[in-house]
C-alpha positions in Angstrom: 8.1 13.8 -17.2 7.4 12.7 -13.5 6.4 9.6 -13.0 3.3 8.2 -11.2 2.5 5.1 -10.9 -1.2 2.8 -9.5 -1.2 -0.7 -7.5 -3.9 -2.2 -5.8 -3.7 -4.1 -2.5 -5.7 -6.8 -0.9 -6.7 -8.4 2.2 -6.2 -12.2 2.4 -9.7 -12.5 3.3 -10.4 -13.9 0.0 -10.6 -17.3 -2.0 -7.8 -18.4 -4.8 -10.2 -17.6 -7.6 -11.0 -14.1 -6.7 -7.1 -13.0 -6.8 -7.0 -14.6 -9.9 -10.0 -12.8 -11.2 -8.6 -9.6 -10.2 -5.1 -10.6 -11.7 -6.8 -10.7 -14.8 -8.4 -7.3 -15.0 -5.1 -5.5 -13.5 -2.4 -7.0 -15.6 -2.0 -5.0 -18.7 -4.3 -2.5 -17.5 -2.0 0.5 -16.7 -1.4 -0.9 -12.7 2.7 -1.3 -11.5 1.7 -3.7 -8.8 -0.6 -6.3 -6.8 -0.2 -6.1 -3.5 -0.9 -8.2 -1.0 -1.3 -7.9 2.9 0.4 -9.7 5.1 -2.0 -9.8 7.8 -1.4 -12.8 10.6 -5.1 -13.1 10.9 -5.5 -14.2 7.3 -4.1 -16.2 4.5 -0.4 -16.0 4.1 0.6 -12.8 1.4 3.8 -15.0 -0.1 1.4 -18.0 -0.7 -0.8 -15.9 -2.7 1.6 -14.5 -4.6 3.5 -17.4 -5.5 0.0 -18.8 -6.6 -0.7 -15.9 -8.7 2.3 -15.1 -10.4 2.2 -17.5 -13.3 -1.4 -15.9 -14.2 -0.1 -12.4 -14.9 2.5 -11.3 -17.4 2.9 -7.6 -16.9 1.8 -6.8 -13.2 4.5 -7.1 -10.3 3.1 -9.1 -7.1 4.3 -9.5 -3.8 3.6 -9.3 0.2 3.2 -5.5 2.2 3.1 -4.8 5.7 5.2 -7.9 6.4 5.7 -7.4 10.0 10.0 -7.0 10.0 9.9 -9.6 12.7 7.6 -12.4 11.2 10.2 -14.1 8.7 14.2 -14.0 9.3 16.2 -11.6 6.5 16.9 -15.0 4.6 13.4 -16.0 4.3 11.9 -12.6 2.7 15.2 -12.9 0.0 15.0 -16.4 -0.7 11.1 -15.6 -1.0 11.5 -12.4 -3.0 13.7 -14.2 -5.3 11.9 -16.8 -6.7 8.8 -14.8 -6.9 10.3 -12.6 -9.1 12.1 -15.9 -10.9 8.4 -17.4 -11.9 6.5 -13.9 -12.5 7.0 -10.3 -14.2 8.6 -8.9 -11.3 8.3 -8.6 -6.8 7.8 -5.9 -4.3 8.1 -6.6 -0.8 6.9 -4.2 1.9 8.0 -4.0 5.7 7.0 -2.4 8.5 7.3 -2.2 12.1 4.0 -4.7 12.3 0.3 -5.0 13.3 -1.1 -8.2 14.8 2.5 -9.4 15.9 4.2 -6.9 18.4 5.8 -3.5 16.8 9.4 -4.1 16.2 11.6 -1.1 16.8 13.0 2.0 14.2 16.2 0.1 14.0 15.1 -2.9 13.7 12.6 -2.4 10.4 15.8 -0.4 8.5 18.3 -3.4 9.7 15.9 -6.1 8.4 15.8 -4.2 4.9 19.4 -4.0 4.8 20.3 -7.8 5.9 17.3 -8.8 3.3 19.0 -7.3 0.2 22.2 -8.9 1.9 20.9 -12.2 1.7 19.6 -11.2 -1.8 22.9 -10.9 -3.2 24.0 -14.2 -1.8 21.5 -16.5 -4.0 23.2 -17.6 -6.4 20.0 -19.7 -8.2 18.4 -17.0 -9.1 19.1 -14.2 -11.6 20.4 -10.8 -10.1 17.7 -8.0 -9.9 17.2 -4.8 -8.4 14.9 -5.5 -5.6 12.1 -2.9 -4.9 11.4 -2.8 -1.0 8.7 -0.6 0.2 9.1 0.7 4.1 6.0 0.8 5.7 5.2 3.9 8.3 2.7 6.5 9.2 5.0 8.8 11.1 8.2 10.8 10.4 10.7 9.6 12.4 10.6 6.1 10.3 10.0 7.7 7.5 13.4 9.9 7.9 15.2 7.1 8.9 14.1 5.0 6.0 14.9 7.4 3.6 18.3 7.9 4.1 18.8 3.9 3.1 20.0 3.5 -0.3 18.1 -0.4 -0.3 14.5 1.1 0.4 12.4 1.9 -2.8 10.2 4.6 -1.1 8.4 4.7 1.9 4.4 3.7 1.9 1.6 5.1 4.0 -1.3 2.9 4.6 -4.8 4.7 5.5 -2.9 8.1 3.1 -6.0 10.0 2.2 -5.5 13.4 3.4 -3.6 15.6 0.9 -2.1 17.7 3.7 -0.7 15.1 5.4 0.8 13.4 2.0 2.8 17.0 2.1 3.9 17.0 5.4 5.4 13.1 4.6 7.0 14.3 0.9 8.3 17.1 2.7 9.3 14.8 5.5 11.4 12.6 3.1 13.1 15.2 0.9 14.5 16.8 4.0 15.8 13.8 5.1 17.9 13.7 1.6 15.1 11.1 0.0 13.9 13.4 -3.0 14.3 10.4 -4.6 11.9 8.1 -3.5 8.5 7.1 -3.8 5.9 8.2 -1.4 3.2 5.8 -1.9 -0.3 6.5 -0.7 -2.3 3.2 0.3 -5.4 4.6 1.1 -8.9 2.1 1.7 -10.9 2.5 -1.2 -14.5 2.0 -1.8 -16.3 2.5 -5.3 -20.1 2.6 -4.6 -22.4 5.3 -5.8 -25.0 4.4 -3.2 -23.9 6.8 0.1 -26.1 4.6 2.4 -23.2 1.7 1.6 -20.5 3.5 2.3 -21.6 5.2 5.5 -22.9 1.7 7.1 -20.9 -1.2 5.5 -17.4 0.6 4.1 -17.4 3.0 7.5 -17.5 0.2 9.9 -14.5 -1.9 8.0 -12.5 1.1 7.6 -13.2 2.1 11.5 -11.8 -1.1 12.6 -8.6 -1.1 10.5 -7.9 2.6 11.1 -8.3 1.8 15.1 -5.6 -1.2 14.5 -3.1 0.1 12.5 -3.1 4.0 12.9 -3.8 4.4 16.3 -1.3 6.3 17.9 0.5 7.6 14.7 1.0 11.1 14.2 -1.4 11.2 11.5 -4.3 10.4 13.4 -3.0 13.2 15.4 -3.0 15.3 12.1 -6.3 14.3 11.3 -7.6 15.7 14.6 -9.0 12.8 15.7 -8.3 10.0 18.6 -9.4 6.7 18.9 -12.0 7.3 21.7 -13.4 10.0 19.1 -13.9 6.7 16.5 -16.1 4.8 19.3 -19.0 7.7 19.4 -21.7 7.8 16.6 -20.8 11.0 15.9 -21.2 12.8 12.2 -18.8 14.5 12.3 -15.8 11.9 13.4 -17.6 9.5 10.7 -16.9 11.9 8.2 -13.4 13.2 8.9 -12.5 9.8 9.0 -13.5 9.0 5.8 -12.3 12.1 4.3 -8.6 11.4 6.4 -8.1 7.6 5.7 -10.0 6.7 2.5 -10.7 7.4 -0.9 -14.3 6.3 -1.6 -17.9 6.9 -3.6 -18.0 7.1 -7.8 -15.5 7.2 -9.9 -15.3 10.6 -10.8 -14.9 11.0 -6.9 -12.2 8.2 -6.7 -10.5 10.2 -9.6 -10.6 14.0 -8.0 -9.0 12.2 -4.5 -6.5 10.7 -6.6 -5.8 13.5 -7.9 -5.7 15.5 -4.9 -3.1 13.1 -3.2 -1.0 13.4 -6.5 -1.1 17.2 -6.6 0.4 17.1 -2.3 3.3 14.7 -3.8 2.5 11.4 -3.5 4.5 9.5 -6.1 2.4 6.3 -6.5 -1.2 5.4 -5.5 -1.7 2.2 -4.0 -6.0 1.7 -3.7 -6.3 -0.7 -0.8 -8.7 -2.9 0.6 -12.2 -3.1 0.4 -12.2 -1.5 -3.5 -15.4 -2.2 -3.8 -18.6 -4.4 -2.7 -17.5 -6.6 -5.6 -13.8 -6.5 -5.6 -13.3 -7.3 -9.7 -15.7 -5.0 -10.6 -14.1 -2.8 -8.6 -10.7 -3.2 -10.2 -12.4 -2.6 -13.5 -13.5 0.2 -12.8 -10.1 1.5 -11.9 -8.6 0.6 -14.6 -10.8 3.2 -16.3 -9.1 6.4 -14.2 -6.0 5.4 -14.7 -5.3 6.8 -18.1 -6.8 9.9 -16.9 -4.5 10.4 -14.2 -1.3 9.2 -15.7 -1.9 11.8 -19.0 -2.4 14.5 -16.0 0.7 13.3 -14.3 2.8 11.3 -15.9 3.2 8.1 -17.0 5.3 5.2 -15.6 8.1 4.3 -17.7 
């Protein structure tokens, strides 16, 4: 049986007590991962995790996005290593960066091979397969990730739109990476009241999508540009939504799930907001999860 798996992913917008009140709901409820952002503009994703992972016993935690020039190779194994020495088990994710300055194609593979390098050198910690997530929108990356035999599968941020999650599956198992995950980390926003999600969830998800996917060839898919996101336009509002997020009830949240599953996508990652009230959110996630994974799957 395939297997399909569900994370979440949050911003480090928020206080201590509120990770730790969404630790609680996740762990043991049918979700591989936490995730956390490593955003510059916000708290520090390896300080969150470190701080969370005596709370959880099931759930693996660790930093995404990690911009492959903000910490050195050594840093990010050191790091990974004791986070998976004090909790169930780490994921680190890299990518070319937002905030700090895109680092190069080359660059993002190297730093993925010199971290499990490093890796193998600790000799405090237990050895351990280390899962490392590549972070990209667009194929080139994605091919050139593939072919590494340290990457875990290759993460798209904002991955809403089914025919795009084929063009990237199809992308990979070209590129000889049949075997890796292609993780979907698209915004997510449970609300069944419309009027939220078109004022307060469209303007967050506006801003992010015009930081971190502008220019990427799945904007370009999508049929938009960024000059289209600055009009008050219908029509862009809802191809944007419909492109980079999953959002509205949860029978909604489940059929876009399910959508993205049915195009290839290995692993669903729900990203930030999740929901006006971020726990409640959570909780209500939990719920689709057995659904999906009795559809799909279930992660062994």
């Amino acid at each position: 049986m395939t297997v399909v798996r569900f994370s979440v992913v949050l911003e480090g917008d928020k206080q201590v007590e509120t990770y730790l009140s969404i630790a609680r709901v996740v762990d043991g409820a049918g979700f591989y991962s936490m995730q956390f952002y490593e955003h510059t503009p916000y708290r520090p994703a390896w300080g969150t995790s470190f701080i969370v992972a005596s709370h959880v016993k099931n759930v693996l935690l660790g930093p995404v996005t990690v911009p492959a020039n903000l910490y050195t190779p050594s840093v990010n194994a050191r790091f990974l290593a004791y986070l998976q020495s004090i909790g169930p088990g780490a994921v680190l994710g890299i990518s070319r960066g937002a905030y700090t300055g895109r680092a190069s194609i080359r660059d993002v593979v190297g730093k993925v091979v010199e971290t499990v390098a490093e890796l193998r050198r600790i000799t405090w910690a237990r050895p351990f397969n280390p899962i490392i997530y590549v972070g990209t929108s667009g194929p080139i990356l994605a091919k050139a990730a593939s072919r590494v035999a340290e990457v875990t599968g290759i993460v798209v941020d904002n991955l809403a739109n089914p025919g795009y999650a084929s063009e990237m599956r199809r992308t990979l198992d070209e590129a000889g990476g049949k075997d890796k995950e292609l993780v979907a980390r698209p915004f997510t926003f449970l609300s069944d009241d419309p009027d939220m999600v078109w004022s307060l969830f469209y303007k967050e998800l506006k801003r992010y999508v015009v930081e971190l996917v502008d220019g990427s060839p799945m904007m370009k898919f999508a049929g938009l540009t960024v000059e289209d996101l600055a009009r008050d336009d219908d029509r862009v509002r809802r191809r944007v939504l419909e492109c980079f997020a999953v959002y509205g009830s949860v029978d909604d949240i489940l059929e876009k799930a399910a959508r993205l599953l049915r195009a290839g996508v290995s692993h669903i990652c729900f990203g930030h907001p999740i929901a006006p009230d971020p726990v409640e959110g959570c909780k209500k996630l939990s719920k689709i999860i057995p659904i999906l994974q009795e559809e799909f799957g279930i992660d062994g």
